[in-house]
C-alpha positions, 0 to 999 in steps of 0.5 A: 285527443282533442275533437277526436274520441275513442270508440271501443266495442266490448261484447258484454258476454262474459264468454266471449271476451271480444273488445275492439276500439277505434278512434274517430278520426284517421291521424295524418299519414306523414312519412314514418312518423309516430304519434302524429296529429288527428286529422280533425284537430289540423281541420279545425285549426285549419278552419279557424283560419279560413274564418279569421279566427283564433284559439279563444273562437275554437275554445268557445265552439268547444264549449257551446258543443261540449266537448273538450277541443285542443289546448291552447300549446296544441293549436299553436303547434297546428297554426305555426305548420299551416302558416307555412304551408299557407306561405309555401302554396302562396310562393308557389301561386305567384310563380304560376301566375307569373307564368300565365302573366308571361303567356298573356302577354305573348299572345299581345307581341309576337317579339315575347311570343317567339323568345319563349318558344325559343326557351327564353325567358324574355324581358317583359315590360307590364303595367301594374296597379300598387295599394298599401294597406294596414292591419290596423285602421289609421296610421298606428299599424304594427303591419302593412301590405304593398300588392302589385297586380298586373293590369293586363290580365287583373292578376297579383304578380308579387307582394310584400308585409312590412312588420313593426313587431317581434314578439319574441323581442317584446318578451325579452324586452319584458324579462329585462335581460342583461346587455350582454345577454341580450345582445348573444340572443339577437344573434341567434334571433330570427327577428320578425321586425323588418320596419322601423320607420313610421307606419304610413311609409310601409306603403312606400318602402314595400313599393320599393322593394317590390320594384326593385326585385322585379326583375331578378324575381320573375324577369318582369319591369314593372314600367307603368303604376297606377296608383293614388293621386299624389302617391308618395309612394310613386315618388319613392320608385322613382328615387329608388331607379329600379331599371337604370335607365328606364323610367316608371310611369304614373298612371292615375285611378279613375275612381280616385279622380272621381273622389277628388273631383266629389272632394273639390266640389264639397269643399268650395261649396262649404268654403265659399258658402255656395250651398243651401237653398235657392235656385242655382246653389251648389247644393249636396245633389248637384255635387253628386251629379257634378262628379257623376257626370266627370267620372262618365266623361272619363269612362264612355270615352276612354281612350281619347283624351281630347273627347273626354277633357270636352265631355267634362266641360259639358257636364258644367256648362249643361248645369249652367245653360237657360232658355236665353243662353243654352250650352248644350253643344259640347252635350252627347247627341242622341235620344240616348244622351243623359241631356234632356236638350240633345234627346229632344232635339234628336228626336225632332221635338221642341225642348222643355223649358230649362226652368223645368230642370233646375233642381237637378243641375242647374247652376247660377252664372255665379256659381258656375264661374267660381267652379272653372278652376276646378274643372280647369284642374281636373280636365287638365291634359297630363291627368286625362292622359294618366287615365286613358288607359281605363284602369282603377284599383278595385282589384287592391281593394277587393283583395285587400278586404279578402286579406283583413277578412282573415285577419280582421282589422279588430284583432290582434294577430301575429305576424305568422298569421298576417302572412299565411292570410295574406297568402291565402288571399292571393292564392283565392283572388289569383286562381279560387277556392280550389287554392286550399286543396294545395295547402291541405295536400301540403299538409297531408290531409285527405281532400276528400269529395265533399270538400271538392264538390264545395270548393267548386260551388264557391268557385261558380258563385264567384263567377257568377258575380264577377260576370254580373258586376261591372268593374271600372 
């Protein structure tokens, strides 16, 4: 019976004779069938899932409570049924969420608008962000995620996982089976290895795969990818030529080109021994606010490219400015501005002596040539361009802890598992909590009104955050 138990009610008269039992948990109702499963028991593996955890977790839950729980055959039967309701509700999702994609970007062009209120299901070009991610950190990963997610309206359009593993060929591996036998057995095997080659090209292979079904998928083109700064990736659709004789674009992340710039900096300030102390060295803090200050000249003056490749010289030519040769022109005006020279002067005052600033920025002569090439890289036109249009990959990586939260990096999961998580993920990050009503109704549990009632208070406390949190 699992976490269900039997209640039986006797009349203790001898006279009487009444006896009435009744279990303590209802077994689903699921058409005609006999000797169905416990509501509780499918709960309890159910939640197991919504936690990121197995078996051996319930089995202690059982113990520390005591009582007796399911066995180990039992649970495996309840995982494999809510794995594919969990992939089943993901499908589903995404074809809801390619609708309301289609529909945002109607409402942005009259051309798509009036092709589907023709009944059409027009063509739609739509830019993405792309991210890879691993079940295991490093590059030894048995399972990789590819994710698309249209930047439009922040919602996942598609994804893929790439495997490396079969269990049940590892098994037979183990039985040392025959040639013969074995070759007659993967015929009829259902292999769940669907990657051969090196776990960090997964991201590259699931990205192609990813394009080039796009269109037969959900009719869309996937023509602008925003995705890590030397993307192998990218390079990979390119080759692949998803839509003949129309190109994919190269969009960059704002937040990885602040990284590079951080990266850059570090770097030449170790290399060249340009740290430690003195007035005017590059030290770690002034590296902070270099970098700070480039990802702020991208960010307040997106889209135009001229006035962010002149607000990333400022924040060098700031740091090496003095009393007898200040460079403060390029600065922002205003008493708002972040330069202490440029809000003086907007507020009709004398400005402080630059010697009272150099330990938060400022750069010898010295220093500051020798970080020119640098800045020459990182303002260059072809990647300010790449970064206009204001977008980053926070959403791939907010999905992706979402993802390995159930299915934690730390343990060894199957490959059924990684899909029904990453299912799950997808159906939570596109449209909320509510998502697990379609997976319990899938499989024919009661939802009852407690359950609503807490989905929707996990639902107002994401939104709540997401309205108080700024994303770039």
């Amino acid at each position: 019976m699992g976490f269900a138990s039997k209640l039986k009610l006797c009349c203790r008269s001898s006279s009487c004779g009444y006896t009435k039992s009744k279990f303590s948990s209802p077994r689903i109702q699921k058409s005609n069938c006999s000797n169905v499963a416990f509501e509780i028991n499918t709960k309890m593996v159910l939640y197991s899932h919504e936690i990121g955890k197995g078996f051996t977790s319930l089995q202690t839950f059982s113990s520390v409570l005591g009582i007796s729980g399911i066995s180990q055959r039992a649970f495996k039967d309840h995982d494999n049924k809510i794995t594919d309701c969990e992939v089943e509700s993901g499908e589903d999702m995404l074809y809801r969420t390619a609708n309301a994609i289609r529909q945002a970007y109607a409402e942005t062009d009259d051309d798509i608008r009036e092709a589907i209120e023709r009944g059409e299901n027009p063509l739609i070009d739509i830019s993405v962000s792309y991210d890879g991610t691993w079940q295991k950190r490093g590059f030894t990963s048995l399972y990789g995620v590819g994710v698309c997610i249209d930047l439009l309206t922040g919602l996942v359009v598609d994804f893929d996982i790439r495997s490396k593993y079969c269990h049940a060929c590892h098994i037979q591996k183990a039985e040392s089976m025959n040639a013969t036998d074995l070759a007659v057995w993967k015929e009829q095997h259902d292999c769940c290895t669907n990657h051969h080659k090196s776990s960090k090209s997964m991201e590259q292979d699931s990205a192609v795969i990813l394009w080039n079904r796009s269109v037969a998928k959900y009719n869309f083109r996937y023509v602008e990818m925003l995705s890590d700064g030397d993307s192998s990736a990218f390079k990979a659709v390119l080759e692949s030529k998803p839509y003949a004789d129309k190109a994919v674009t190269k969009l960059d992340c704002i937040n990885h080109a602040h990284k590079r710039m951080g990266t850059a900096l570090r770097k030449l300030a170790k290399e060249s021994h340009l740290g430690g102390r003195g007035v005017g060295r590059l030290t770690e803090k002034k590296c902070d606010s270099l970098q700070n200050f480039y990802r702020g000249a991208i960010i307040d003056n997106i889209p135009d490219v001229s006035k962010m490749r002149n607000a990333v010289w400022a924040g060098l030519y700031h740091s090496m400015s003095t009393d007898t040769e200040h460079h403060h022109r390029q600065c922002p005006l205003g008493e708002n501005s972040w330069c202490w020279y440029q809000q003086a002067i907007s507020l009709g005052q004398d400005p402080d002596s630059h010697s009272n600033h150099k330990a938060s920025t400022f750069l010898s002569l010295e220093v500051a040539h020798k970080l020119i090439p640098i800045y020459q890289r990182m303002s260059d036109e072809s990647l300010l361009q790449r970064m206009a249009h204001g977008g980053t990959q926070n959403n791939n990586e907010s999905l992706n802890a979402m993802i390995w939260t159930r299915c934690p990096k730390t343990s060894f999961m199957g490959l059924g598992r990684v899909k029904g998580s990453v299912a799950r993920a997808v159906s939570i990050f596109n449209a909320g909590a509510n998502e697990l009503i379609n997976v319990m109704n899938k499989m024919h549990i009661d939802v009852s009104y407690v359950t609503l009632n807490n989905l929707k208070k996990v639902n107002d406390k994401r939104i709540i955050q997401s309205d108080t949190t700024r994303h770039y």
